[in-house]
LUMLOVEX-805128 format. One record per residue (C-alpha): residue number from 1; x, y, z. Coordinates in nm, 4 decimals. Layout:
<recs>
   n     east    north       up
 NUM        X        Y        Z
...
</recs>
This chain:
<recs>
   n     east    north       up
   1   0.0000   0.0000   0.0000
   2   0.1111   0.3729  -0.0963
   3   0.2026   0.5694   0.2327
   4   0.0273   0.6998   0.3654
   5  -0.2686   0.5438   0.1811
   6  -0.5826   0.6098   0.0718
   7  -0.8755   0.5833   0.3358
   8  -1.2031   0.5509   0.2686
   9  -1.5104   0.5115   0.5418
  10  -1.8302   0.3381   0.4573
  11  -2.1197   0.4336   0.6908
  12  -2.3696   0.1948   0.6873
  13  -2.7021   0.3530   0.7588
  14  -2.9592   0.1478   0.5147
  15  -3.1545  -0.0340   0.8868
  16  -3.5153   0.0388   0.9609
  17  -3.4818  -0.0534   1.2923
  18  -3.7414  -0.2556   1.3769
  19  -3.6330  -0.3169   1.7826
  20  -3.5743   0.0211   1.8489
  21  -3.9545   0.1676   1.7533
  22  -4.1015   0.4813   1.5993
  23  -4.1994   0.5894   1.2353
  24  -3.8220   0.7147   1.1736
  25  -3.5140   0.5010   1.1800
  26  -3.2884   0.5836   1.4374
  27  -3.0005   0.6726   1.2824
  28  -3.2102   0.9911   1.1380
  29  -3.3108   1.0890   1.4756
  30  -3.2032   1.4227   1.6648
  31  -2.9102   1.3926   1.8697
  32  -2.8680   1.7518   1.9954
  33  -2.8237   1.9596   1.6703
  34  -2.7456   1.7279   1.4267
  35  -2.8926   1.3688   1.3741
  36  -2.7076   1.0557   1.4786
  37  -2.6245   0.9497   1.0733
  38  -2.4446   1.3322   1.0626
  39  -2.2748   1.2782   1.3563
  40  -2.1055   0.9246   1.2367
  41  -1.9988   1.0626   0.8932
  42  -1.8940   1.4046   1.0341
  43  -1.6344   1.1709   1.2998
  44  -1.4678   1.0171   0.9928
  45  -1.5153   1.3508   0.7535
  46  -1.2863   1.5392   1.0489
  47  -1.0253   1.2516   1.0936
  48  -0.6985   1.3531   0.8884
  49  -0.6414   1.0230   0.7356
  50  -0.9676   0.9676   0.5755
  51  -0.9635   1.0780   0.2458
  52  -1.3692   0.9597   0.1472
  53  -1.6394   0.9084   0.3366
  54  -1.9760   0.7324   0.1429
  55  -2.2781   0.6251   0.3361
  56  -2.5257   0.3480   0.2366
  57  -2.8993   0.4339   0.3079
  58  -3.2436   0.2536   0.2356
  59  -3.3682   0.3894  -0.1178
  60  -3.7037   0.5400   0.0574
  61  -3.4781   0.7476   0.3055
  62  -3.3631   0.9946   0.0440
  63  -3.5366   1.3191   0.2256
  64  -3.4639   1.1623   0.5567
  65  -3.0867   1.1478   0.4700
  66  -3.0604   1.4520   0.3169
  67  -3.2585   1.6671   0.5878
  68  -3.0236   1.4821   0.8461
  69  -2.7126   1.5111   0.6796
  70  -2.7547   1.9153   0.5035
  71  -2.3671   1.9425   0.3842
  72  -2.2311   1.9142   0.0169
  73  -1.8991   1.7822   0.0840
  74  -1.9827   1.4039   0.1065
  75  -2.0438   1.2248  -0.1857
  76  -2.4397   1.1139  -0.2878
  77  -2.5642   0.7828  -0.0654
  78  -2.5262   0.4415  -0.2328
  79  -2.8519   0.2493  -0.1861
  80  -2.8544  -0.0596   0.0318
  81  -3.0232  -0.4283   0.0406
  82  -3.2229  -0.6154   0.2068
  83  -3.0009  -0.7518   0.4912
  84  -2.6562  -0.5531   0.6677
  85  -2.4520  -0.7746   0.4744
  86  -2.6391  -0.7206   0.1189
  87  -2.6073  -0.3567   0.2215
  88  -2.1430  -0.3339   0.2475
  89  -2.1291  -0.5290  -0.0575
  90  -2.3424  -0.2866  -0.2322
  91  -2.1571   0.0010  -0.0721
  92  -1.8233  -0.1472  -0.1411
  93  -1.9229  -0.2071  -0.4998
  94  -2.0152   0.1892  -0.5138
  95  -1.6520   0.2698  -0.3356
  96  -1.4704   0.0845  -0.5749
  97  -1.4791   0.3223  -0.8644
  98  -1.2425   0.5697  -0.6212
  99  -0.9861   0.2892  -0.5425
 100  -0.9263   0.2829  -0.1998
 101  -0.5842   0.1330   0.0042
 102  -0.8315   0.0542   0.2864
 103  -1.1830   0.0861   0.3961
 104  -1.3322   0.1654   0.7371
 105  -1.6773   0.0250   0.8192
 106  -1.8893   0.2001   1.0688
 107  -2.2271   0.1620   1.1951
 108  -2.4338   0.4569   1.1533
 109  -2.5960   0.3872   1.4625
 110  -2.2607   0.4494   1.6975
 111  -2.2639   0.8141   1.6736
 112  -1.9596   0.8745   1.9254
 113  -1.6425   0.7340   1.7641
 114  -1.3527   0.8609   1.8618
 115  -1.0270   0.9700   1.6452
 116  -0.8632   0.7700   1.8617
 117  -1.0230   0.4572   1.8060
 118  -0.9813   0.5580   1.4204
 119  -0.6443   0.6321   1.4377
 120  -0.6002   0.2369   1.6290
 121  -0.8204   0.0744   1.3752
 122  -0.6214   0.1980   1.0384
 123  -0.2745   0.1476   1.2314
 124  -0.3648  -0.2524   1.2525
 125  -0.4962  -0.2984   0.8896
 126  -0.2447  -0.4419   0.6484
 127  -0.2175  -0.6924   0.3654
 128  -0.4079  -0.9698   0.4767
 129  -0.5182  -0.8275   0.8062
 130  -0.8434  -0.6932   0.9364
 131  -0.8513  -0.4802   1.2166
 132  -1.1622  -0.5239   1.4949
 133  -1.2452  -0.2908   1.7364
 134  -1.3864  -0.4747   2.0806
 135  -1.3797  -0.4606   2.4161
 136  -1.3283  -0.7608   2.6684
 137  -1.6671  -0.9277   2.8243
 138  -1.6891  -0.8156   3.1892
 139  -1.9937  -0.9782   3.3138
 140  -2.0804  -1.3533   3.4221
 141  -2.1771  -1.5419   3.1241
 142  -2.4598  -1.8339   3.2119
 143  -2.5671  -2.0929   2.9425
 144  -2.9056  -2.1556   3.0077
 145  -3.1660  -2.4589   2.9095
 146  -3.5530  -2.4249   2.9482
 147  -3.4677  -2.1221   3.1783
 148  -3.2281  -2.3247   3.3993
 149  -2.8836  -2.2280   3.4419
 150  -2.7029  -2.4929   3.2627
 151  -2.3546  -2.3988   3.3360
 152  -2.0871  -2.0740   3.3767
 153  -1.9191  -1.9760   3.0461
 154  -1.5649  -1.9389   3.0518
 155  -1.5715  -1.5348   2.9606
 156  -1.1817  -1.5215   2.9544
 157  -1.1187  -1.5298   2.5869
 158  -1.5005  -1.3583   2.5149
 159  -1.4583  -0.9821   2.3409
 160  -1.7748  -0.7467   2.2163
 161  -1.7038  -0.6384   1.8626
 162  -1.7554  -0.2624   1.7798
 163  -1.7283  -0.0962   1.4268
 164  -1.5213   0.0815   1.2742
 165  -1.3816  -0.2616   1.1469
 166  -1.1117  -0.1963   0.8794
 167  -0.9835  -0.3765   0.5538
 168  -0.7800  -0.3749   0.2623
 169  -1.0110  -0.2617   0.0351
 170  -1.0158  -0.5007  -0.2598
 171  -0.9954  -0.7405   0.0194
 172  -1.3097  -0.7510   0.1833
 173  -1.5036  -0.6476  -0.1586
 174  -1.3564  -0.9753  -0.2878
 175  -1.4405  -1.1691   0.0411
 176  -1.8106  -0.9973   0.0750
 177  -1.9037  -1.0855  -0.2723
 178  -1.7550  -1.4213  -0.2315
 179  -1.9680  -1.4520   0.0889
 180  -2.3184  -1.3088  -0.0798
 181  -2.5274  -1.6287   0.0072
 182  -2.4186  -1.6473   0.3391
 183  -2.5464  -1.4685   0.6434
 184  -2.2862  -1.3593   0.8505
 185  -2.3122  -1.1316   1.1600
 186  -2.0515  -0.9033   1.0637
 187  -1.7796  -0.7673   0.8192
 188  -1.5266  -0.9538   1.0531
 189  -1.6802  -1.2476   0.9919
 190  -1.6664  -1.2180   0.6774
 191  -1.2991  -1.1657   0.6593
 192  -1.2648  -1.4494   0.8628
 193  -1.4315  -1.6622   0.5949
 194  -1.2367  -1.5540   0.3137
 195  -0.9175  -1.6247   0.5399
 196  -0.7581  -1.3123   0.6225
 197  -0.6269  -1.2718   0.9853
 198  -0.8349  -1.0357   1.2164
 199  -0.6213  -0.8487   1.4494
 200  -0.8093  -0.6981   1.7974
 201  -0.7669  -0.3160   1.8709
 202  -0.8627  -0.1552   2.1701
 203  -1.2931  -0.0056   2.1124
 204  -1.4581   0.2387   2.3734
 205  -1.6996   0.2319   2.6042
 206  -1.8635   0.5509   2.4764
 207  -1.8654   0.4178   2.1492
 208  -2.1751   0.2352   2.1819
 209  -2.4614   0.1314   1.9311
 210  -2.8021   0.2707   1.9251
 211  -3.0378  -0.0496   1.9388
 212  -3.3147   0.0749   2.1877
 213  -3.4388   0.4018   2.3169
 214  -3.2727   0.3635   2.6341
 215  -2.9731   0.3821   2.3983
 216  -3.0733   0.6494   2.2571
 217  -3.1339   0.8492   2.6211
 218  -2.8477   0.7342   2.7179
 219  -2.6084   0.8661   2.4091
 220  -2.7725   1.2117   2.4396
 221  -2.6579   1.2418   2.8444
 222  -2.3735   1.1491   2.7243
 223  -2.2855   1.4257   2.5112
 224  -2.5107   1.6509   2.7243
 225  -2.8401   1.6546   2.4591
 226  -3.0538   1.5148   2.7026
 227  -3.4736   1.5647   2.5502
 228  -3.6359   1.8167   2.7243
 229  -3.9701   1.7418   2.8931
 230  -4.2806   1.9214   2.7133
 231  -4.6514   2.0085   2.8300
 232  -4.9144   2.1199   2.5964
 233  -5.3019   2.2101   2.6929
 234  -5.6047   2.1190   2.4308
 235  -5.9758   2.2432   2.4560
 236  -6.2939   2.1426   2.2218
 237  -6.6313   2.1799   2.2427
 238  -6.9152   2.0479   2.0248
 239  -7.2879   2.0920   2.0317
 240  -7.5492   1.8569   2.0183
 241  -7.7880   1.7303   1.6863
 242  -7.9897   1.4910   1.6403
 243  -7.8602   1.1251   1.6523
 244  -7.8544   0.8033   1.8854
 245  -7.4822   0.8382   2.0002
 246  -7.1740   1.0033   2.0532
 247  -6.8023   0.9160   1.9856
 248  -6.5623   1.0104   2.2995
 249  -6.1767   0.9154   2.2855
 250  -6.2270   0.6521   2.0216
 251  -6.5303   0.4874   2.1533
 252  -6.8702   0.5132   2.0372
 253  -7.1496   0.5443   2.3409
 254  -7.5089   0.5482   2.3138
 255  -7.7211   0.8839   2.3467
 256  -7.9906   1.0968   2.2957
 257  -7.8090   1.3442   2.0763
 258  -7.5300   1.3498   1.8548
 259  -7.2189   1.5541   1.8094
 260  -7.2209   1.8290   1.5376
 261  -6.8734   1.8507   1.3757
 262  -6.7175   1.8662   1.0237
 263  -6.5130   1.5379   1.1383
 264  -6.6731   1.2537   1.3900
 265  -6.6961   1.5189   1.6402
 266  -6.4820   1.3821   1.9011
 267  -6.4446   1.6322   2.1250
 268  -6.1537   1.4292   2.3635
 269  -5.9250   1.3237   2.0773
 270  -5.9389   1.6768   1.9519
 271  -5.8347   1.8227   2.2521
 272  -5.5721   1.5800   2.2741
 273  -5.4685   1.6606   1.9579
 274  -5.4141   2.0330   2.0118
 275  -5.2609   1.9569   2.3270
 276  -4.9617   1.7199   2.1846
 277  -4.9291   1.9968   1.8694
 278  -4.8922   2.2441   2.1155
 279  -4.6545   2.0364   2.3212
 280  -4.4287   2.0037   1.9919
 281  -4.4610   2.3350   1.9026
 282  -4.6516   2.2928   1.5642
 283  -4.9742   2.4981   1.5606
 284  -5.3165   2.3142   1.6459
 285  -5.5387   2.0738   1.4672
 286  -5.6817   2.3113   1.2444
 287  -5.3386   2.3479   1.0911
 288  -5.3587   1.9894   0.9638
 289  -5.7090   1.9275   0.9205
 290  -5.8807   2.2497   0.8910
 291  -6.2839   2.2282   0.8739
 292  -6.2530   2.3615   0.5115
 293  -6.1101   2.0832   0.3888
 294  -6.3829   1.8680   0.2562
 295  -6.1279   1.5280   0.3090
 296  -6.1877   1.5505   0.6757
 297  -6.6108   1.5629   0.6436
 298  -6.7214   1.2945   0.8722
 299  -6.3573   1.1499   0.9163
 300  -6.2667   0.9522   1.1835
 301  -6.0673   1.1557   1.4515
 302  -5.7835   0.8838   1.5403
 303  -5.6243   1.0055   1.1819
 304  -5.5870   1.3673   1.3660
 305  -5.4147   1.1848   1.6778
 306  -5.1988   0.9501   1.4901
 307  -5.0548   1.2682   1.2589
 308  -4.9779   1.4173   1.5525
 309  -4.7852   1.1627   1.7479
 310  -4.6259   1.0648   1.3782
 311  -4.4880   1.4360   1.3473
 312  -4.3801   1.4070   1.7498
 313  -4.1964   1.0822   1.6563
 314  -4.0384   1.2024   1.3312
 315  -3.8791   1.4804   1.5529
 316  -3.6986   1.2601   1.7674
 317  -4.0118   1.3187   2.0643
 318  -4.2082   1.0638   2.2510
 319  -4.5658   1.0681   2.4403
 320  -4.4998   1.0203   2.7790
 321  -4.8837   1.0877   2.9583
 322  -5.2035   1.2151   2.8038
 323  -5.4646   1.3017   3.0677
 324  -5.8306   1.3996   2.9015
 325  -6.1237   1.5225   3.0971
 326  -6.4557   1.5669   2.9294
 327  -6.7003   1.7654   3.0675
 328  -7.0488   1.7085   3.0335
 329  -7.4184   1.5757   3.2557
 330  -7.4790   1.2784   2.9926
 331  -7.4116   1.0597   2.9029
 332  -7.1639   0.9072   3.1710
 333  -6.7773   0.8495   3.1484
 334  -6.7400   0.6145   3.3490
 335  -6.8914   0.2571   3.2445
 336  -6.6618   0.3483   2.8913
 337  -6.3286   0.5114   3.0618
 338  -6.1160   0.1695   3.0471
 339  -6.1966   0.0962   2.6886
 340  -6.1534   0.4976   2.5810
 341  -5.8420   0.4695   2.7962
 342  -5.7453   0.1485   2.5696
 343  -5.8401   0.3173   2.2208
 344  -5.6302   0.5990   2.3190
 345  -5.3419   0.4318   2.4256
 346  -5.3509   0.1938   2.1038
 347  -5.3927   0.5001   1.8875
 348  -5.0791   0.6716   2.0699
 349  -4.8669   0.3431   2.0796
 350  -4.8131   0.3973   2.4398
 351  -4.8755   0.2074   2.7654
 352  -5.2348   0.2172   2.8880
 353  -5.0960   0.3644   3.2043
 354  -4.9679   0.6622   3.0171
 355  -5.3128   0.7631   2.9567
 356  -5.6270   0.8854   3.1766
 357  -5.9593   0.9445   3.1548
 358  -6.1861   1.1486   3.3680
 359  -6.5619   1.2643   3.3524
 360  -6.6763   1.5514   3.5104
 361  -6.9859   1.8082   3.5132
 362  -7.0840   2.1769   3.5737
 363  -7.3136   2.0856   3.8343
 364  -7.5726   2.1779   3.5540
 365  -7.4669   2.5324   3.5300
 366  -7.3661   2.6672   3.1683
 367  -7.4158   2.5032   2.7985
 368  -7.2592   2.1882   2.9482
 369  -7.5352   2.1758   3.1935
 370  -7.8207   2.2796   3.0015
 371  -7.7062   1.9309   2.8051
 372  -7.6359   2.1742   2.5025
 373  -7.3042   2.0094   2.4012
 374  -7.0178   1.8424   2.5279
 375  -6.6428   2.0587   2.6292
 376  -6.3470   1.8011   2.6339
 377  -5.9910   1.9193   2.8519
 378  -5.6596   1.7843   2.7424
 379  -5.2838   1.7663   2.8947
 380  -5.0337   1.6468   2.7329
 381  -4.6351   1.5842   2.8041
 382  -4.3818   1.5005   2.5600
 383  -4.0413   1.4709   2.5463
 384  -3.8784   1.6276   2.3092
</recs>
């Protein structure tokens, strides 16, 4: 190899990670200022011996990559596969046109990777030799059967493999293409296959992947982008027609009267909904769904929810409680609270116990207790 050679770093960033939850894969997600896939490039992108830097994406995250990315000095995405492993050999395949020495594979989705760790990795590479990040495992290992300890693992020669793992370039593209029709759990293992020698370097602690949303919380303390908690008030009313029954939170009850309203009239999910937008910071339902709009005649109001938590999610946010009171003599709240509490909770993709109901009246003073119409209260909190 020329010296010093020619580095490239492939960011792999094509997951829709299905463990980790949410409408938004996690590598597009806020973490502080930038997103966790513009963090990752931006490590290798400042690192003086890397000389490319490509990232592989899932064709339908175009917008997502570039609203999270927003620079012009990296080089367009190369679109992924199905599986991780379909996913380098595609990226490879798109690096090979700038000839690399050696190639650095990261995970998208381990945001805090040092120069350090860089600077180890690329020192270890060399004809025939991989380089592997990993740290020694620390904790009693137990083999289990049918729930039963079985017996203590012998930890002593165990490690935790990290990315950036780095290769020869022509290398691993000729061991990964060799390799297609297996499935193997990393790009290490695919070395090993083809026969090269993987050499251990010392990984971090810090540099940790983002699998759950604990990981997530836990990466933004770390770098001191911890989500703020947010609290956002709804109010709707709507008046009584003619009809045999109402629809509160979701559920449809049995009355005297109707609800008048260009939607379903659902008094409690529309005060929800203004109370989650206003949470976020993005206006009120009638932004979104504005009684103008002929689409939303007679539409059910769980599409008003959903957007709302949807646009929450995409922002990196999360529901944490949504407490709903509606106000009104009949018909009564309370035989129906436990399955509004359910609809609400299913709509939200939270734990039931993240959500309340309550019934209340006016003591049959004002429109509510004249039995005029019903007024629905709403508090939300998000984090953000």
């Amino acid at each position: 190899m020329p010296n010093p050679p020619h580095i490239a770093a492939l960011i792999v960033s094509a997951g829709r990670g299905h463990r980790f939850g949410g409408g938004t894969p996690k590598q597009f997600l806020p973490l502080g200022p930038k997103s966790v896939l513009a963090r990752s490039i931006e490590a290798f992108l400042g690192h003086p011996s890397v000389t490319r830097v490509r990232a592989v994406i899932h064709p339908d995250d175009v917008e997502l990559y570039e609203a999270a990315l927003n620079r012009t000095d990296v080089p367009p995405p190369i679109f992924g596969g199905p599986e991780r492993q379909d996913s380098v050999r595609l990226g490879l395949q798109g690096l090979a046109e700038a000839r690399p020495d050696v190639v650095l594979i990261h995970d998208a989705v381990r945001p805090l990777v040092s120069a350090g760790l860089i600077d180890r990795v690329v020192a270890a590479v060399g004809p025939g030799v991989a380089a592997l990040p990993a740290l020694p495992v620390t904790d009693t290992l137990k083999r289990a059967v049918d729930g039963t300890v079985a017996e203590t693992v012998d930890r002593s020669a165990l490690w935790r493999a990290q990315t950036p793992q780095g290769f020869v370039f022509r290398e691993i593209l000729s061991a990964h293409e060799a390799a297609a029709s297996n499935a193997l759990t990393d790009d290490a293992a695919v070395a090993e296959a083809a026969g090269l020698r993987v050499k251990l370097v010392e990984g971090a602690e810090e540099n940790l992947k983002i699998t759950t949303q604990e990981d997530l919380e836990r990466v933004r303390n770390m770098i001191g982008a911890a989500p703020a908690t947010r609290v956002g008030t709804g109010y709707d009313v709507h008046r009584f027609t003619h009809g045999d029954r109402v629809i509160l939170c979701g559920v449809e009850i049995p009355h005297s009267a109707a609800l008048e309203g260009h939607s379903d009239a659902d008094a409690g999910l529309h005060a929800l909904t203004d109370a989650l937008l206003g949470a976020a910071g993005l206006g009120d339902i009638g932004t979104f769904f504005p009684p103008s709009d002929e689409r939303w005649r007679d539409a059910p109001s769980h599409i008003f929810l959903s957007h709302a938590a949807e646009m929450i999610a995409e922002r990196g946010g999360s529901v944490v409680n949504a407490d709903i009171t509606i106000i009104c003599e009949n018909p009564k709240i309370g035989p129906y609270r436990e399955q509004m509490r359910a609809r609400v909770a299913e709509i939200l993709n939270v734990d039931e116990s993240a959500v309340n109901i309550k019934g209340t009246t006016t003591e049959r003073l004002g429109f509510t207790g004249r039995e005029e119409g019903i007024a629905a209260q709403a508090v939300a909190t998000i984090k953000m």
